[in-house]
C-alpha positions as CSV (number, residue, x, y, z in Angstrom):
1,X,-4.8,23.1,15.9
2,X,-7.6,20.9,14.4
3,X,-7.9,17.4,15.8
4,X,-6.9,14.9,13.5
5,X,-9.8,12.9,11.2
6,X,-10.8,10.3,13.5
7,X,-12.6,8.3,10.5
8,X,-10.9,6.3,8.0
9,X,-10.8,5.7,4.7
10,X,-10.8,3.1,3.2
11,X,-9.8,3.7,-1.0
12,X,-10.9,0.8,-3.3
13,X,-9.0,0.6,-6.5
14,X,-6.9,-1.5,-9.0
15,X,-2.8,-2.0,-8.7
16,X,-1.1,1.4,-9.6
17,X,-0.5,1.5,-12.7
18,X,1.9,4.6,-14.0
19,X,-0.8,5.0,-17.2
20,X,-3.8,5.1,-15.5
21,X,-4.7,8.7,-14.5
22,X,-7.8,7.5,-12.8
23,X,-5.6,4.8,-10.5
24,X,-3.1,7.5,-9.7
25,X,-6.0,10.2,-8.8
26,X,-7.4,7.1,-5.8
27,X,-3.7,6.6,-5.1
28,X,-3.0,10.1,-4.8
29,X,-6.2,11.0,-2.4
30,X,-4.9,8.5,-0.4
31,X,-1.7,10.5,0.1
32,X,-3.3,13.7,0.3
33,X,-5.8,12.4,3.2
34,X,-2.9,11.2,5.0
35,X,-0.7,14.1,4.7
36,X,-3.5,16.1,5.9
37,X,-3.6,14.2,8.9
38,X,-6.3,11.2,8.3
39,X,-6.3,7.5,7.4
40,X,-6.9,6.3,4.0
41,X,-5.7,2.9,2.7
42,X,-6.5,1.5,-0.4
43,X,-8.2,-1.8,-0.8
44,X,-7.0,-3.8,-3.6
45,X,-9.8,-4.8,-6.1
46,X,-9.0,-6.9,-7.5
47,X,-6.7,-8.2,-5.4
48,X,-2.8,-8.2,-5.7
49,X,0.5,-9.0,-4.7
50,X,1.2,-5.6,-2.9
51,X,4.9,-5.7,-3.7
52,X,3.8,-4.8,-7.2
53,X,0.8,-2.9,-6.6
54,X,2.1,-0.1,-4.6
55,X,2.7,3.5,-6.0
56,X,6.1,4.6,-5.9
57,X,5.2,8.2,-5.2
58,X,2.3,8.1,-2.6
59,X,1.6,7.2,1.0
60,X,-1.3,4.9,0.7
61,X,-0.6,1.5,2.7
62,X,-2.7,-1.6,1.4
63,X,-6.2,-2.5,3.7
64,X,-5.3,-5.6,5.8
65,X,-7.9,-7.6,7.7
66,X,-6.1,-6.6,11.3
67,X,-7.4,-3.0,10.0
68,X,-10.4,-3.6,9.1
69,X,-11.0,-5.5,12.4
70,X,-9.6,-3.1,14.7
71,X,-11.6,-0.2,13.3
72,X,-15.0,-2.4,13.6
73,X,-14.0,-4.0,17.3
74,X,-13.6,-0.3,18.1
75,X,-16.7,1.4,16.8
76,X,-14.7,3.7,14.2
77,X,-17.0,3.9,11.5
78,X,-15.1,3.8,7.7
79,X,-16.1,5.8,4.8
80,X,-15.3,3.9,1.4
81,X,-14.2,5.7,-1.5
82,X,-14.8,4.2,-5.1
83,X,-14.7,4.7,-8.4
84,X,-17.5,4.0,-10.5
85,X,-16.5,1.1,-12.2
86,X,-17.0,-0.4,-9.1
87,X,-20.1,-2.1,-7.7
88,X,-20.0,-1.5,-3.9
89,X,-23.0,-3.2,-2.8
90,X,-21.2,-5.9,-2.2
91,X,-19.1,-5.1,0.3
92,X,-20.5,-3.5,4.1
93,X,-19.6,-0.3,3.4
94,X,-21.2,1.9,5.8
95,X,-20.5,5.3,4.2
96,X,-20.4,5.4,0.5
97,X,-18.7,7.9,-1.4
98,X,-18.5,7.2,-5.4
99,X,-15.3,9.4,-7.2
100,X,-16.9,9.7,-10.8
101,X,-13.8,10.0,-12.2
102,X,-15.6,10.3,-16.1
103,X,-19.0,11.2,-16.7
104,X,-21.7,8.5,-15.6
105,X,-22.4,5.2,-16.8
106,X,-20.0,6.2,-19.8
107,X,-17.5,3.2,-19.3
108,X,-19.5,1.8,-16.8
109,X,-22.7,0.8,-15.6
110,X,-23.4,0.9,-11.9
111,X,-25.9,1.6,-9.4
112,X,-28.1,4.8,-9.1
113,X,-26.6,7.5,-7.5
114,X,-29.0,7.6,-5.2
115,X,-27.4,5.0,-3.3
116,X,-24.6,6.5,-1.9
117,X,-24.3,9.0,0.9
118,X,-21.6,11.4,-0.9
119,X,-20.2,12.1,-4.6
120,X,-17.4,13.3,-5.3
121,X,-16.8,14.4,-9.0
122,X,-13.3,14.8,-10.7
123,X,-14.1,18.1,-12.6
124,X,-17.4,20.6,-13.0
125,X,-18.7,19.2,-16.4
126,X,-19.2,15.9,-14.4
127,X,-20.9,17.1,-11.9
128,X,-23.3,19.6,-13.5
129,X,-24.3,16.1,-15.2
130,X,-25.8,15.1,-11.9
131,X,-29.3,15.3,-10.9
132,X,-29.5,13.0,-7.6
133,X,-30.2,15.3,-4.4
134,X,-27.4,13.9,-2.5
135,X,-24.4,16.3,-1.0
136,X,-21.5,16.3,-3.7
137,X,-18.1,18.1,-4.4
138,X,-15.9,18.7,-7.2
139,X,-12.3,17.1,-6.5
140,X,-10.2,17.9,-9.2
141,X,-6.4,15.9,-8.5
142,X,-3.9,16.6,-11.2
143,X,-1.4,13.8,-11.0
144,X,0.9,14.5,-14.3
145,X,4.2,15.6,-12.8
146,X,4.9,19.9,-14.3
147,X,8.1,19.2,-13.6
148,X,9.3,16.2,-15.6
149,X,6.7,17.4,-18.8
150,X,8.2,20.6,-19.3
151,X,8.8,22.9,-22.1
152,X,12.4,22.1,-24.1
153,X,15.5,23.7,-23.1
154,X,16.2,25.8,-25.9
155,X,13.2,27.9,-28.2
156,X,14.1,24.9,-31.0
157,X,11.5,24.9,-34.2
158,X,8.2,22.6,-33.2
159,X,8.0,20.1,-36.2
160,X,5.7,17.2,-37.0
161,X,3.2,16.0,-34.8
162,X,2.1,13.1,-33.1
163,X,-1.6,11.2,-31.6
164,X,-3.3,9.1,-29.0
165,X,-6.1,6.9,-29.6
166,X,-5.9,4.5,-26.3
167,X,-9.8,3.4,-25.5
168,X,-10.7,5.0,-28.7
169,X,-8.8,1.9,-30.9
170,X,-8.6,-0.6,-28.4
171,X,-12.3,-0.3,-26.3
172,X,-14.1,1.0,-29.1
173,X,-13.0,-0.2,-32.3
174,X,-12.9,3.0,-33.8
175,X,-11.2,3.9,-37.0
176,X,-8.6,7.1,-36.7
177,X,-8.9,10.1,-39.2
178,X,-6.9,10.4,-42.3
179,X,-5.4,13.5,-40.1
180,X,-3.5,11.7,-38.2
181,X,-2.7,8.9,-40.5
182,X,1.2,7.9,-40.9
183,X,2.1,10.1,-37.5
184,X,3.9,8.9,-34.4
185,X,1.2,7.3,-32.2
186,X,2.0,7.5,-28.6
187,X,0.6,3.7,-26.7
188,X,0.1,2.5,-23.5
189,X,1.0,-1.3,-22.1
190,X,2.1,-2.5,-25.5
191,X,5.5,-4.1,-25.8
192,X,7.0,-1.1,-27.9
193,X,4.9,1.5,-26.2
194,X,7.2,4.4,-25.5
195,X,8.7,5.7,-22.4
196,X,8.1,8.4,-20.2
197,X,11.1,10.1,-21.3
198,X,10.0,9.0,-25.3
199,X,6.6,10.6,-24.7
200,X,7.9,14.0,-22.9
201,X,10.3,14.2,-26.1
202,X,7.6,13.7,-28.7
203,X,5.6,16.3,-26.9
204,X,8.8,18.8,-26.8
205,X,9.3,18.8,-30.8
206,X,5.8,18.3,-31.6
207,X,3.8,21.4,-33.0
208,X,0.4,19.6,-32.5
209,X,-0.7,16.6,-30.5
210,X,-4.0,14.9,-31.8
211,X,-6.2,13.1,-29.1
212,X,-9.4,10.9,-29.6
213,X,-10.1,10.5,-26.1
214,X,-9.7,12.9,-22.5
215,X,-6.3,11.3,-21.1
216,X,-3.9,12.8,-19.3
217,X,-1.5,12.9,-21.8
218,X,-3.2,16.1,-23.0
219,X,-2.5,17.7,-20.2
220,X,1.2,16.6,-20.5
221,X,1.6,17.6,-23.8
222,X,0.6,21.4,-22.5
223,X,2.8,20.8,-19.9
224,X,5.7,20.8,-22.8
225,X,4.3,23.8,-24.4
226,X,2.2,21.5,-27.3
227,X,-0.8,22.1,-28.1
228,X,-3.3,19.3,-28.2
229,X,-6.1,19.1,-31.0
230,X,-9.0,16.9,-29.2
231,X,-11.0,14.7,-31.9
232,X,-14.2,14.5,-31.1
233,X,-16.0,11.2,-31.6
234,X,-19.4,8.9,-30.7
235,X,-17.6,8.3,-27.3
236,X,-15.9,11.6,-26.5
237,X,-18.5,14.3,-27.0
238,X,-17.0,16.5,-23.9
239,X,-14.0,17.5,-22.4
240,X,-13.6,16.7,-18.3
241,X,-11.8,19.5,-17.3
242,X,-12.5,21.9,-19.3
243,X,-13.7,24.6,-17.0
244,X,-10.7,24.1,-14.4
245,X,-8.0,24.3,-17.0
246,X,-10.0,27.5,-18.3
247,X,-10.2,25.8,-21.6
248,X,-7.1,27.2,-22.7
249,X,-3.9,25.4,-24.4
250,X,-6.1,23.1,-27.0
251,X,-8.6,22.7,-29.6
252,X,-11.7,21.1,-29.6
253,X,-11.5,20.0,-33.6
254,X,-9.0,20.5,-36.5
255,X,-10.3,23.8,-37.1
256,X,-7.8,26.3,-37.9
257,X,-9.9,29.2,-35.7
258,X,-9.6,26.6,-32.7
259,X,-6.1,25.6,-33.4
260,X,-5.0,29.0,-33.1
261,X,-6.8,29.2,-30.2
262,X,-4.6,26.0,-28.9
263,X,-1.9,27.9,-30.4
264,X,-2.0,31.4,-28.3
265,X,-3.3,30.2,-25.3
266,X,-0.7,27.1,-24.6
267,X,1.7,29.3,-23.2
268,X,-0.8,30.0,-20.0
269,X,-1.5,26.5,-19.8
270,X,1.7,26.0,-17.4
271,X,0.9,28.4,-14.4
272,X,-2.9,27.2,-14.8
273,X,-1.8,23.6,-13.9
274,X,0.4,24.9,-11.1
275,X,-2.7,27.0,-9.7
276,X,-4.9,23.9,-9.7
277,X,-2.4,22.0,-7.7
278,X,-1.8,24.4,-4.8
279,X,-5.7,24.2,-4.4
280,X,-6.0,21.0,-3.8
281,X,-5.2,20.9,-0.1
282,X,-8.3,23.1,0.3
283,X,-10.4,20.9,-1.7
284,X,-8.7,17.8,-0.1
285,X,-9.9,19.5,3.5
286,X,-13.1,20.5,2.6
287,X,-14.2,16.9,1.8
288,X,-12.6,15.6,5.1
289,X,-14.7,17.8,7.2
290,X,-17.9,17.0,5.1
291,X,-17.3,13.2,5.3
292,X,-16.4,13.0,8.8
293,X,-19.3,14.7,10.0
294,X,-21.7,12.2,7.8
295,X,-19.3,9.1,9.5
296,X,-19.9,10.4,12.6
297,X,-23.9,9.7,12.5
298,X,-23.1,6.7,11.1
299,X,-23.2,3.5,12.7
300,X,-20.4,0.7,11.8
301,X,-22.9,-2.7,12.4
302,X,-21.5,-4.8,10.0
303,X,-17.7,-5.7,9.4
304,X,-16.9,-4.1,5.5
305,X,-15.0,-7.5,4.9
306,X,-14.0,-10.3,5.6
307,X,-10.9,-12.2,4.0
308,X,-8.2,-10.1,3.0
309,X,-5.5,-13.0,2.6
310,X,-2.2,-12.5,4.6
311,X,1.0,-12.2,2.3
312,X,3.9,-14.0,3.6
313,X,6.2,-14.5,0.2
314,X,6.3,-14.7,-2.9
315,X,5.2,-18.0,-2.9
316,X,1.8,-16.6,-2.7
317,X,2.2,-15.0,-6.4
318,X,-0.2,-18.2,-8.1
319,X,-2.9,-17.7,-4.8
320,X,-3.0,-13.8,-5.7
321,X,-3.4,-14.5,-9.5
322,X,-6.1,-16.7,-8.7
323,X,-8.1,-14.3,-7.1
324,X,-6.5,-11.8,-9.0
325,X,-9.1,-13.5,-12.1
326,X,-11.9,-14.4,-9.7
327,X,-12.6,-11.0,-8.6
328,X,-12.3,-9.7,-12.3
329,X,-14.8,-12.6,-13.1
330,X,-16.9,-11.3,-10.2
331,X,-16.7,-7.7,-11.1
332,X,-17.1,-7.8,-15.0
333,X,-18.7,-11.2,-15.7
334,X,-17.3,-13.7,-17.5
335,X,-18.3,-12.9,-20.9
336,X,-16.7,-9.0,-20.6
337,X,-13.7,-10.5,-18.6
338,X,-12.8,-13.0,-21.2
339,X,-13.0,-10.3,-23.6
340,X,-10.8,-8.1,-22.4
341,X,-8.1,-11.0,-21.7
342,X,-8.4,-12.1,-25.2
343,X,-7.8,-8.6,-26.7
344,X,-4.8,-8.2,-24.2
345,X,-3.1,-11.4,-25.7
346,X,-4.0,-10.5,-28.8
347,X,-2.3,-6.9,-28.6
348,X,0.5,-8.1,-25.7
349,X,-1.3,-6.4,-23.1
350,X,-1.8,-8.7,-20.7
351,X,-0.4,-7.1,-17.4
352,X,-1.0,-9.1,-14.2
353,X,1.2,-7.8,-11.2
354,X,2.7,-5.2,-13.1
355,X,3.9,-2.3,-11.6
């Protein structure tokens, strides 16, 4: 039997947030780490009340100062995990590990790559974008759930179809294509945006489902047996996973040979997904026994924090929010931060503590 990881981990990342696939793939190699034996927590960046921040569905307790002290007062060096639309450097983090969870500096600019001590990518086209000489993995986490998105019941006629244009619309500014013009459009964290249950059904009666962007409702489309039509655009030029998923079950352009593709190959797409998932423990392992080893040369001098507040009731809601916006200020700038508050108020987005 294999000792357990004697490193932690420690996971930074925003609240959970159900329609974020790249929050529920840190929350979720939380989980895996600690079903495989380890400690990972996730630090809240920024920071939140953790009755609302939690995921329902993974075990991935919140960093606490009596943590981080513990592991320094003891010598166990941590290795911090982040995505990269986060700018590490300023915290003591004494093994680095970027997740590029989308291709580099696409949504994000941060520091070289150069600066960290391990990368792991979400899929291969990410990584074969990498030049730096530094040891990297591929760590490809499907969180979309095979067996809520599932194909209907009975073998009814597909009709209709329906699109997703998230980042595309409300990042970018772009304008959508007459294609997809008067259809169903599926949103996230708007007042009337639909349902998990309203989305599965969409995607159960749908005969097409037109994406401007790589979200994980593409994959959950598939998952009900619809094809997706991907629109590519100035900011979505490449797929993510397209060599894991074996680029079957969609279309990379409203072209009728590549519809058909989408159209023969969707039925595959279901046993795919469930291959990828049973490989992930191995994945998962792999990267344990690389990382450890690197923490084990490593020396913990310097504490990776100090200040994690200590939540006693709800009382502390206002203190969180506070630093809740600071931390945002911190990370973004002011300028970007009070940008993306505006457009949220604008469009009803605005989500603080929100589960």
């Amino acid at each position: 039997m294999n000792p357990s990881p004697r490193h932690p981990y420690y996971i930074i990342a925003p609240p959970y947030i159900r329609t974020s696939a790249g929050v529920r793939v840190l929350y979720k190699l939380a989980d895996l780490i600690n079903k495989a034996g380890g400690s990972a927590y996730i630090y809240l960046r920024p920071h939140s009340y953790h009755a609302s921040a939690s995921s329902p569905m993974d075990i991935a307790p919140f960093l606490t100062q009596k943590t981080i002290d513990y592991h320094f007062a003891n010598g166990i060096t941590p290795i911090v995990i982040y995505p990269e639309t986060i700018k590490v450097a300023k915290f003591s983090a004494p093994v680095r590990v970027r997740y590029l969870l989308n291709y580099d500096d696409l949504l994000f600019e941060n520091d070289p790559l150069t600066s960290d001590d391990f990368l792991l990518c979400y899929s291969k086209n990410i990584e074969e974008k990498i030049s730096a000489n530094i040891p990297k993995q591929v760590l490809f986490l499907p969180v979309s759930d095979a067996s809520f998105y599932r194909p209907p019941a009975d073998n009814s006629v597909r009709k209709g179809a329906c699109y997703y244009a998230g980042k595309f619309k409300y990042k970018f500014n772009g304008k959508t294509l007459p294609i997809t013009d008067n259809l169903p459009e599926i949103t996230r964290d708007l007042p009337n945006s639909q349902t998990p249950e309203e989305i599965r059904a969409l995607f159960q009666k749908s005969e097409l489902f037109y994406c401007y962007e790589d979200s994980a409702l593409a994959l959950e489309a598939m998952l009900c047996g619809c094809p997706t039509v991907f629109l590519p655009n100035t900011h979505f030029t490449k797929t993510l996973g397209s060599i894991e998923i074996a680029n079957i079950g969609y279309a990379w352009g409203n072209t009728a040979e590549q519809i058909f593709h989408a159209q023969s190959t969707v039925g595959k797409f279901r046993d795919k997904y469930i291959e990828l998932n049973k490989s992930v423990l191995k994945y998962t392992s792999e990267f344990i026994t690389k990382t450890q080893e690197i923490a084990a040369h490593t020396k913990y001098l310097t504490p990776f924090l100090n200040g994690i507040p200590i939540e006693k009731n709800r009382l502390f809601i206002l203190i969180d929010l506070y630093r809740f916006i600071l931390e945002s200020i911190i990370d973004l700038g002011f300028v970007n931060f009070s940008k993306i508050v505006f457009k949220r108020i604008k469009t009803g987005r605005i989500r603080f503590m929100k589960s």
